[in-house]
N, CA, C and O atoms as CSV, one atom per row, in Angstrom:
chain,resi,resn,atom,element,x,y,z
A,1,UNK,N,N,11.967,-29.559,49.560
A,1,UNK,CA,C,12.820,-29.233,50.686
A,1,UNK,C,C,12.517,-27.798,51.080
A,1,UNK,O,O,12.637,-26.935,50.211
A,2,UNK,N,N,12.073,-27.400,52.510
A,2,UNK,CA,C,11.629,-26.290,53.063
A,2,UNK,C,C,12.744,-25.596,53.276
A,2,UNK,O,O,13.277,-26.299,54.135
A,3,UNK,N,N,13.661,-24.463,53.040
A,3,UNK,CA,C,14.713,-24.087,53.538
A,3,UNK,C,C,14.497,-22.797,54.590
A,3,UNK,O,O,15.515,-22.211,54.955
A,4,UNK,N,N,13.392,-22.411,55.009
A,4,UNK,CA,C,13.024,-21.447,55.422
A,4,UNK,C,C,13.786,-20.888,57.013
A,4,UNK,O,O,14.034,-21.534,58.031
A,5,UNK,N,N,14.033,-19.222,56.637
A,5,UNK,CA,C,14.706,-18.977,58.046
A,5,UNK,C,C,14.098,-18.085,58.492
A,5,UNK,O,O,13.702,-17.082,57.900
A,6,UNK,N,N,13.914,-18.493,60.048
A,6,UNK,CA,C,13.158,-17.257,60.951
A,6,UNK,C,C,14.143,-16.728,61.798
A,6,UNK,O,O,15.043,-17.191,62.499
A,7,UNK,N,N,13.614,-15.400,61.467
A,7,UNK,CA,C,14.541,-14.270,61.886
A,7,UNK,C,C,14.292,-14.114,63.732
A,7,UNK,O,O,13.140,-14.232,64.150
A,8,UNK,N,N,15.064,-13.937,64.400
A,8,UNK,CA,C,14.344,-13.354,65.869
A,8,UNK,C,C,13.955,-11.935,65.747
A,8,UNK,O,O,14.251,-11.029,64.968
A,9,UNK,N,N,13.126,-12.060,66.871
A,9,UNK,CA,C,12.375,-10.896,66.726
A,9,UNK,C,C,13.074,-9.880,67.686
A,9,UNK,O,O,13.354,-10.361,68.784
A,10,UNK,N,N,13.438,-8.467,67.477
A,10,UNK,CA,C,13.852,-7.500,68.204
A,10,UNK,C,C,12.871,-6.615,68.263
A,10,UNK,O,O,12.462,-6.078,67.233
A,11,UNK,N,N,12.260,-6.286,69.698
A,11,UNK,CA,C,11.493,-5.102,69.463
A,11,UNK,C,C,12.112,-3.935,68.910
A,11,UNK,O,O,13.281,-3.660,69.182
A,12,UNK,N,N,11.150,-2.972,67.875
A,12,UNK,CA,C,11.606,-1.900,67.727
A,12,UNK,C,C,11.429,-0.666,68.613
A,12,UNK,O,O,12.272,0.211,68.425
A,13,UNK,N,N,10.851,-0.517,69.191
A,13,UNK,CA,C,10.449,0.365,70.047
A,13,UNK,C,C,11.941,0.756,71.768
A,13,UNK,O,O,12.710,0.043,72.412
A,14,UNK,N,N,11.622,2.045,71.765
A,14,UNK,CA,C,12.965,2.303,72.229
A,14,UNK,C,C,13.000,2.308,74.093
A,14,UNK,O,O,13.964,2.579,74.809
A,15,UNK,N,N,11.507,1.884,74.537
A,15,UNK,CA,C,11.353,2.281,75.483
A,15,UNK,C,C,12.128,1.688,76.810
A,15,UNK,O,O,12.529,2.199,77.856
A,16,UNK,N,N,12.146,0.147,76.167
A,16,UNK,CA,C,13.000,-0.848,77.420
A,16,UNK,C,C,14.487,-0.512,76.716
A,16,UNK,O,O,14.890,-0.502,75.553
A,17,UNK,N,N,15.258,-0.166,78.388
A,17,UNK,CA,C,16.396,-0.278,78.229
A,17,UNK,C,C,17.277,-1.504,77.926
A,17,UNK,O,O,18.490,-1.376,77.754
A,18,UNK,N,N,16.727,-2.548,77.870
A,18,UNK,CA,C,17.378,-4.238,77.596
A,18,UNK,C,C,16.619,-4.422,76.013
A,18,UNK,O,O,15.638,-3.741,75.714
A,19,UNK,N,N,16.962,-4.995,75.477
A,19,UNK,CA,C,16.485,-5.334,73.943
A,19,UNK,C,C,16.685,-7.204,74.050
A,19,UNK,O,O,17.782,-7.694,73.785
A,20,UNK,N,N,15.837,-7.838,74.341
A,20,UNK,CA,C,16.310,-9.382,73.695
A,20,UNK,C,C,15.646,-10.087,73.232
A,20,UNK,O,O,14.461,-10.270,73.509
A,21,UNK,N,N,16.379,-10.694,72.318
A,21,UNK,CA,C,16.374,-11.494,71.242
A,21,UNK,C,C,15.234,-12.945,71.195
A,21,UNK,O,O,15.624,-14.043,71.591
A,22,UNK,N,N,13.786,-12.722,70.644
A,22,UNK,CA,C,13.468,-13.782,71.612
A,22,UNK,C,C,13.638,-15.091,70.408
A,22,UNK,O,O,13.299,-14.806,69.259
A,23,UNK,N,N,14.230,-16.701,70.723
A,23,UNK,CA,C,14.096,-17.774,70.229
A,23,UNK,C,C,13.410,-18.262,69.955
A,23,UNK,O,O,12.453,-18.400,70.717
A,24,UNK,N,N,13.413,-18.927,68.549
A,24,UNK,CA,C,12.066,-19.843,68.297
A,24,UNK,C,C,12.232,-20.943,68.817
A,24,UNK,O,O,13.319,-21.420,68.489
A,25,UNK,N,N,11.460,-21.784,69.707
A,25,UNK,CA,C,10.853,-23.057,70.101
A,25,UNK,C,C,11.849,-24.022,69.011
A,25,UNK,O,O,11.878,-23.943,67.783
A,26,UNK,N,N,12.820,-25.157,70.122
A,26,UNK,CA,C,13.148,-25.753,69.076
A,26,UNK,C,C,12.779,-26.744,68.682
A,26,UNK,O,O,12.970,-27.637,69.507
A,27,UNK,N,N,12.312,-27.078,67.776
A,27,UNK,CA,C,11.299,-27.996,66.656
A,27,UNK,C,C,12.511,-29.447,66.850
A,27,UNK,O,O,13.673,-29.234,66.502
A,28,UNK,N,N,12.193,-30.644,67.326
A,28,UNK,CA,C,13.116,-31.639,66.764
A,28,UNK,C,C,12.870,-32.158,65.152
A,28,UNK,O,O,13.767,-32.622,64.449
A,29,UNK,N,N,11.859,-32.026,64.851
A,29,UNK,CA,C,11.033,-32.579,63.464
A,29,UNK,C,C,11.925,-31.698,62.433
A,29,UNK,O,O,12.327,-32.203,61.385
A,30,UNK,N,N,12.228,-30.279,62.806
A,30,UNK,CA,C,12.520,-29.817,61.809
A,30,UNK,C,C,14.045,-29.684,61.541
A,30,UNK,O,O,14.760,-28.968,62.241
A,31,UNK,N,N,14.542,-30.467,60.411
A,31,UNK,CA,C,16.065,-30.562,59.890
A,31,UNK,C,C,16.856,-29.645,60.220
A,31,UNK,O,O,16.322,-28.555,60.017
A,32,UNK,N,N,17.941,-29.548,60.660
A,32,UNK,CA,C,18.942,-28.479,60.680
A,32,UNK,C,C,19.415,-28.067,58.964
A,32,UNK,O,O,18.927,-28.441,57.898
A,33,UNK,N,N,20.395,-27.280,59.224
A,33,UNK,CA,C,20.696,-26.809,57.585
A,33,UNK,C,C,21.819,-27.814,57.531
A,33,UNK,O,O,22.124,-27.853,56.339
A,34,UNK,N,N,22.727,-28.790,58.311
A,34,UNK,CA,C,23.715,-29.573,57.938
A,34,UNK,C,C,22.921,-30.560,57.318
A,34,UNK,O,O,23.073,-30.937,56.155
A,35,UNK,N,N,21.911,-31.051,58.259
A,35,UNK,CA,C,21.049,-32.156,57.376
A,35,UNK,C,C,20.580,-31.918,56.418
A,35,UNK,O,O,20.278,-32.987,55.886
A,36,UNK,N,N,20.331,-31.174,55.869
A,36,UNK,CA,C,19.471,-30.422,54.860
A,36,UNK,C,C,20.522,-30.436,53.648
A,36,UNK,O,O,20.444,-31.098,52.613
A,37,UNK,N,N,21.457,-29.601,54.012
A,37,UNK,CA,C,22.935,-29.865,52.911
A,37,UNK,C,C,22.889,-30.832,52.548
A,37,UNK,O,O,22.808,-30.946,51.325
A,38,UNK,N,N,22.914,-32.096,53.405
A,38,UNK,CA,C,23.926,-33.521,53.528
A,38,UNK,C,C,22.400,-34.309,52.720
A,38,UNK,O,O,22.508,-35.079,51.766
A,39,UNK,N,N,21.480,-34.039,53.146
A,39,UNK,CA,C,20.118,-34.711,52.102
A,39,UNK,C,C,20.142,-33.953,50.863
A,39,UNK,O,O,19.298,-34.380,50.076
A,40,UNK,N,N,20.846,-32.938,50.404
A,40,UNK,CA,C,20.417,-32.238,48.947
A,40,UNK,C,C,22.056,-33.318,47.986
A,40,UNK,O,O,22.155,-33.925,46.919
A,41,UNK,N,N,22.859,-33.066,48.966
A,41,UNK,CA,C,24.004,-33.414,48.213
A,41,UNK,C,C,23.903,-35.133,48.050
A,41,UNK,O,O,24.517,-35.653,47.118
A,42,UNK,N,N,23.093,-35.995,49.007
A,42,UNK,CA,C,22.997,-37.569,48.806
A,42,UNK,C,C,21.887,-37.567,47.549
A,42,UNK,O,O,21.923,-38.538,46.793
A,43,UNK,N,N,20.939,-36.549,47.311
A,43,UNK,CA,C,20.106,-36.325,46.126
A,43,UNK,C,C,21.008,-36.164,44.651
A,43,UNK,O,O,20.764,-36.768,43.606
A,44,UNK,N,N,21.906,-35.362,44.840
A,44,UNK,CA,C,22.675,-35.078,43.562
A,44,UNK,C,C,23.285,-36.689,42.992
A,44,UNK,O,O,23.130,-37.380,41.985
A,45,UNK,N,N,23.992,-36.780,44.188
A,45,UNK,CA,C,24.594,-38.464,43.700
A,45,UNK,C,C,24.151,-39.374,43.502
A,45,UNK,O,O,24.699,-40.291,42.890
A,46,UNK,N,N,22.709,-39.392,44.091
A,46,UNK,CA,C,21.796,-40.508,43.519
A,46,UNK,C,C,21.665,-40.297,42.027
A,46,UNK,O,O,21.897,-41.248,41.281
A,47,UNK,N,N,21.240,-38.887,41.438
A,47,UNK,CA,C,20.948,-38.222,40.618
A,47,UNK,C,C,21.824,-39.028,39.270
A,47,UNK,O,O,21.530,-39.747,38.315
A,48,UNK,N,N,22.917,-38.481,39.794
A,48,UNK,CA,C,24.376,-38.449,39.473
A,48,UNK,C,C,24.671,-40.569,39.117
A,48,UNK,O,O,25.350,-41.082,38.228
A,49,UNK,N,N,24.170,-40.988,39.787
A,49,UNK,CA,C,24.771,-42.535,39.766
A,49,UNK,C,C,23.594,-43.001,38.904
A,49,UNK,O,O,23.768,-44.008,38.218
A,50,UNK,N,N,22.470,-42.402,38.869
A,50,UNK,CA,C,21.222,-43.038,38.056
A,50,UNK,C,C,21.805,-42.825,36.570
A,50,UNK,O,O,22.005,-43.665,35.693
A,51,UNK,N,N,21.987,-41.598,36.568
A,51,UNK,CA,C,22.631,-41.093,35.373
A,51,UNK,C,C,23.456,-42.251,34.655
A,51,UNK,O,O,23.028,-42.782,33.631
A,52,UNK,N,N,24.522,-42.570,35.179
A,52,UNK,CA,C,26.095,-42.996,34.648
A,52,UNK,C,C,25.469,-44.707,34.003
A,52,UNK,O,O,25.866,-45.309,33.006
A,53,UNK,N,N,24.469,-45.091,34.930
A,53,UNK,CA,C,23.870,-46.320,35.591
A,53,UNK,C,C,22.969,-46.353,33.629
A,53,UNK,O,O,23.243,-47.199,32.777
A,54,UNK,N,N,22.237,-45.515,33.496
A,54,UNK,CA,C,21.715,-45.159,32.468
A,54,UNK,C,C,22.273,-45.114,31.097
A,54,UNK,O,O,21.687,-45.443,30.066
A,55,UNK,N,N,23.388,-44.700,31.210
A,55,UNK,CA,C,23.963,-44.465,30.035
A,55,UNK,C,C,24.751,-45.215,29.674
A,55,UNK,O,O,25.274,-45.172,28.560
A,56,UNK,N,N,25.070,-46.336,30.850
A,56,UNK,CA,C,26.040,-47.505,30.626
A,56,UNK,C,C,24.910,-48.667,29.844
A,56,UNK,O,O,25.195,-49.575,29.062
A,57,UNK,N,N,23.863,-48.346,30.257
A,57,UNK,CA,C,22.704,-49.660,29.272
A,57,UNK,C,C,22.644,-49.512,28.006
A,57,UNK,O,O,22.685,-50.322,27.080
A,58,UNK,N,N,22.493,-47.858,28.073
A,58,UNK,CA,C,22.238,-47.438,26.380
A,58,UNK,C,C,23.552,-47.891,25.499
A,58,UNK,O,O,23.550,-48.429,24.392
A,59,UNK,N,N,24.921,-47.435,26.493
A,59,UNK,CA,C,26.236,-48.299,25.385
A,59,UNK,C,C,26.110,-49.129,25.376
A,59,UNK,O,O,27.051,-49.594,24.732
A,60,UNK,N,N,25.172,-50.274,25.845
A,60,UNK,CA,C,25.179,-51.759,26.125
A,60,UNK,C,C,24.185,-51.924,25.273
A,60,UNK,O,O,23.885,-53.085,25.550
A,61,UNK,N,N,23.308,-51.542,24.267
A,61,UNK,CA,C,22.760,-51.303,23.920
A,61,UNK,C,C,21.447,-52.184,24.216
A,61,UNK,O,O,20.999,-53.124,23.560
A,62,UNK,N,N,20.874,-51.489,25.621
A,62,UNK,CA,C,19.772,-52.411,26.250
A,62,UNK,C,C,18.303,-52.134,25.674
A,62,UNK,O,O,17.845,-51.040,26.002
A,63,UNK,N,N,17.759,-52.672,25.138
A,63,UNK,CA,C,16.355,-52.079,24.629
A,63,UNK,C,C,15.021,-51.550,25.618
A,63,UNK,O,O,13.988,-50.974,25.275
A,64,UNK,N,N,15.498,-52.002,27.014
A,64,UNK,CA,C,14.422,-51.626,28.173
A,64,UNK,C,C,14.828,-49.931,28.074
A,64,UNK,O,O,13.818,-49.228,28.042
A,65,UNK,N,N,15.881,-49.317,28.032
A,65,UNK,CA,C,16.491,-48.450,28.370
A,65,UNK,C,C,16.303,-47.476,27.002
A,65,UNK,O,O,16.714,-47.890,25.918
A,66,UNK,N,N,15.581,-46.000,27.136
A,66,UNK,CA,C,15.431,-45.076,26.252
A,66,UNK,C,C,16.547,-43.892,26.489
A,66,UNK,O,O,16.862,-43.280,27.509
A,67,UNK,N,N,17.078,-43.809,24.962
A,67,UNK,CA,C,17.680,-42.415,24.827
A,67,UNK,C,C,17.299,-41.135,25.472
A,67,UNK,O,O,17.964,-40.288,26.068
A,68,UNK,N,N,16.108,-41.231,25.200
A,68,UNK,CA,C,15.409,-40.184,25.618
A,68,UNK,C,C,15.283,-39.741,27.389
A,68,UNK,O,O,15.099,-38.821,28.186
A,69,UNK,N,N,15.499,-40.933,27.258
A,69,UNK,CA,C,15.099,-41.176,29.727
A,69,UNK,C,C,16.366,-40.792,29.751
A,69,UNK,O,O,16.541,-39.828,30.496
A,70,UNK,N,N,17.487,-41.251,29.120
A,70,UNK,CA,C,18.885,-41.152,29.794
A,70,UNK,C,C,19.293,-39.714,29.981
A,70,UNK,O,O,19.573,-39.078,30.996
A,71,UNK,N,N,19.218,-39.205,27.987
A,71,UNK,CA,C,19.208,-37.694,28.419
A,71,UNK,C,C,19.045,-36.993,29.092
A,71,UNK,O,O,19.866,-36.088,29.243
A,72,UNK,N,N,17.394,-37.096,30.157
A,72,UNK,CA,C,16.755,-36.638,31.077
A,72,UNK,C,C,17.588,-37.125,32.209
A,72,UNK,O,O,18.007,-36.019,32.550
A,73,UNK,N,N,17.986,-37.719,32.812
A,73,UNK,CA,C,18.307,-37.796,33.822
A,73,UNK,C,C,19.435,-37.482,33.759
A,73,UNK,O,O,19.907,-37.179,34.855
A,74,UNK,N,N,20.373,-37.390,32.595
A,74,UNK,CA,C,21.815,-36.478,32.216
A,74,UNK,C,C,21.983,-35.105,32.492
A,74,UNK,O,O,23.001,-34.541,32.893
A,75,UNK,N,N,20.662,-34.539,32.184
A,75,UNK,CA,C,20.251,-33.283,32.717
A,75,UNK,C,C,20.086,-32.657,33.717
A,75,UNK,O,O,20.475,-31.527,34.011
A,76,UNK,N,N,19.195,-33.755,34.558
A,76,UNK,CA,C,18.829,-33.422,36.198
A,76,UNK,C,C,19.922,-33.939,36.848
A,76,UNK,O,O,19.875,-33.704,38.055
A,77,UNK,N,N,21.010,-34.636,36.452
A,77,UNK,CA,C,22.276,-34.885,36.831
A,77,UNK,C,C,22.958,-33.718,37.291
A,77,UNK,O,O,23.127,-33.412,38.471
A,78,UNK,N,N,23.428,-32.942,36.051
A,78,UNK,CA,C,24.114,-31.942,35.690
A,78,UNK,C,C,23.559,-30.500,36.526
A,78,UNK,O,O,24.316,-29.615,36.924
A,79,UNK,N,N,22.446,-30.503,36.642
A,79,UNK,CA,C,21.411,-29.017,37.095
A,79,UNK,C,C,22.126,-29.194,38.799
A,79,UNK,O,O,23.006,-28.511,39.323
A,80,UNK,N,N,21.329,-30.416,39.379
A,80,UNK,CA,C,21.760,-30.399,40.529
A,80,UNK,C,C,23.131,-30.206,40.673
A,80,UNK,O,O,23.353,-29.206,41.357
A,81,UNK,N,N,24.575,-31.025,40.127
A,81,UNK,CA,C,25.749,-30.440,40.306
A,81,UNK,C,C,25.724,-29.399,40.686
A,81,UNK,O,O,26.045,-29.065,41.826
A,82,UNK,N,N,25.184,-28.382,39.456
A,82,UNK,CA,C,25.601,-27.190,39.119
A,82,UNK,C,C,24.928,-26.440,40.325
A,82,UNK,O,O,25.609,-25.441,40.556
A,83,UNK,N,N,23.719,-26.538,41.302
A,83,UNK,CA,C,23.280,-26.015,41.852
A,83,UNK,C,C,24.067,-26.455,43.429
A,83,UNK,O,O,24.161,-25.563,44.272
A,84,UNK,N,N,24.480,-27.530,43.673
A,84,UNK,CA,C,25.738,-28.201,44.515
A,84,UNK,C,C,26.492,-27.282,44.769
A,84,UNK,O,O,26.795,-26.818,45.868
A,85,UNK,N,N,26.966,-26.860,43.292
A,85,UNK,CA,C,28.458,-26.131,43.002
A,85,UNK,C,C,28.486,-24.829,43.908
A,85,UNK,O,O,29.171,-24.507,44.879
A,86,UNK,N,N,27.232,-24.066,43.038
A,86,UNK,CA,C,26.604,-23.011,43.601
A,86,UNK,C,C,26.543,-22.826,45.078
A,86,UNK,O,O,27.220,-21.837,45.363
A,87,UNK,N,N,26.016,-23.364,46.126
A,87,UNK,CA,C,25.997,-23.330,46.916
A,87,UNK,C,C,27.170,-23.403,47.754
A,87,UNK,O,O,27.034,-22.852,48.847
A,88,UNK,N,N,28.368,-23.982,47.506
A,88,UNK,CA,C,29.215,-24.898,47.765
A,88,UNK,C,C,30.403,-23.552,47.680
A,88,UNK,O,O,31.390,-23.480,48.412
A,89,UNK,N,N,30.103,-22.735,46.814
A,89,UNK,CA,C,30.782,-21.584,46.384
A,89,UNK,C,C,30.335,-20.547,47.162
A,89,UNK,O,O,30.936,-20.047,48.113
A,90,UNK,N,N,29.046,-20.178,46.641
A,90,UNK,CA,C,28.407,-18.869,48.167
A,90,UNK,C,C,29.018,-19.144,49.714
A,90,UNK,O,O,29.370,-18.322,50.560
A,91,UNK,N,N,29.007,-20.773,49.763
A,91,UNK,CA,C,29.315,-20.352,51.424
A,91,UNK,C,C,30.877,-20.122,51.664
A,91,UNK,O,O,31.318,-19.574,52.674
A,92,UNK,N,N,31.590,-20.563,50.709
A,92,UNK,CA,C,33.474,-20.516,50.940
A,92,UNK,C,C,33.729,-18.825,50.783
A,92,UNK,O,O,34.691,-18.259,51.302
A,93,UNK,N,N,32.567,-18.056,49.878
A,93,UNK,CA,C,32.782,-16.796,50.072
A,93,UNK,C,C,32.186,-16.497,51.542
A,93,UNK,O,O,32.930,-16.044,52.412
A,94,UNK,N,N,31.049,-16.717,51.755
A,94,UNK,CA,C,30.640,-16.334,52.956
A,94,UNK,C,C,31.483,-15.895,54.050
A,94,UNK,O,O,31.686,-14.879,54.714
A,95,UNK,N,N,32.123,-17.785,53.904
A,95,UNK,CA,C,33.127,-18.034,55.111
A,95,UNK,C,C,34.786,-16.941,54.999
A,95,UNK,O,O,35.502,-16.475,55.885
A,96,UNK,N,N,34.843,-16.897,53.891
A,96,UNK,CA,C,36.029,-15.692,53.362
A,96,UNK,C,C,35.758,-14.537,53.875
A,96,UNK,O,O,36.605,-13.858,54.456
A,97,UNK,N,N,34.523,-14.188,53.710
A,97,UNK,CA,C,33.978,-12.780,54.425
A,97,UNK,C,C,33.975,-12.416,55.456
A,97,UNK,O,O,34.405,-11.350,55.899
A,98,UNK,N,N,33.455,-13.316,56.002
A,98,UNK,CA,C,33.560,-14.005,58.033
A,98,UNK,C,C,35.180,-13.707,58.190
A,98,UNK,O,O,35.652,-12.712,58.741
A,99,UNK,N,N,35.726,-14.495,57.748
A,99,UNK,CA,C,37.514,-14.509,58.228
A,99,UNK,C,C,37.977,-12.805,57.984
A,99,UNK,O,O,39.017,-12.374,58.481
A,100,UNK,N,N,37.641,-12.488,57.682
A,100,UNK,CA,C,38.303,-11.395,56.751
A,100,UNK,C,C,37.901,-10.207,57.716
A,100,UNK,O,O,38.794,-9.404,57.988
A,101,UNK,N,N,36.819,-10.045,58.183
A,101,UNK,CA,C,36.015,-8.771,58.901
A,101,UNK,C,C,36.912,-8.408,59.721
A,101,UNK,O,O,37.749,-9.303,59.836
A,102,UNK,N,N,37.178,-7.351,60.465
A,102,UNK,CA,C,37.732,-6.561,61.054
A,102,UNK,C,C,36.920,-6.555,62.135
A,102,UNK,O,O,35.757,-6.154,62.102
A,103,UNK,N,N,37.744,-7.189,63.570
A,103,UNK,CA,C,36.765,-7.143,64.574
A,103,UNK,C,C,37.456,-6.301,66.094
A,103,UNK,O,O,36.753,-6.158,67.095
């Protein structure tokens, strides 16, 4: 997943009295950041349901199904949450920060 942000460009130079902001070309191909969210977080729960999906065979005690796989995907379960979380947290501060400014 590309998350990359382009900045606009402001000339630095002081000579024009107008300064503007020029836009990048808008790309339809390229995801917005809601889509982008909304595809990382349908990743976690897949993640997340493979997981549960996994560990319900091993109590079942299915022999196709390794300890070892389940763990792993218990893991990449858990990482993504945690990186979910993360994100999920930066922006409620963000947005706290935003509300808060003195305008």
């Amino acid at each position: 997943m590309d998350l990359r942000i382009s900045s606009p460009t402001i000339p630095l130079s002081g000579t024009s009295p107008t300064r503007r902001i020029s836009t990048p070309a808008i790309d339809n191909n390229d995801p917005g950041f809601a889509t982008a969210l909304k595809g990382a977080l349908h990743s976690v729960s897949a993640a997340q349901n493979q997981s549960t999906g996994l560990q319900r065979e091993v109590q079942m005690e299915n022999p196709a199904v390794s300890l070892e796989e389940t763990m792993v995907a218990m893991q990449k379960a858990q990482i993504g949450f945690q990186a979910a979380l993360h994100v999920r947290n930066r922006m409620v501060q963000a947005y706290t920060d935003i509300m808060n400014m003195q305008v």
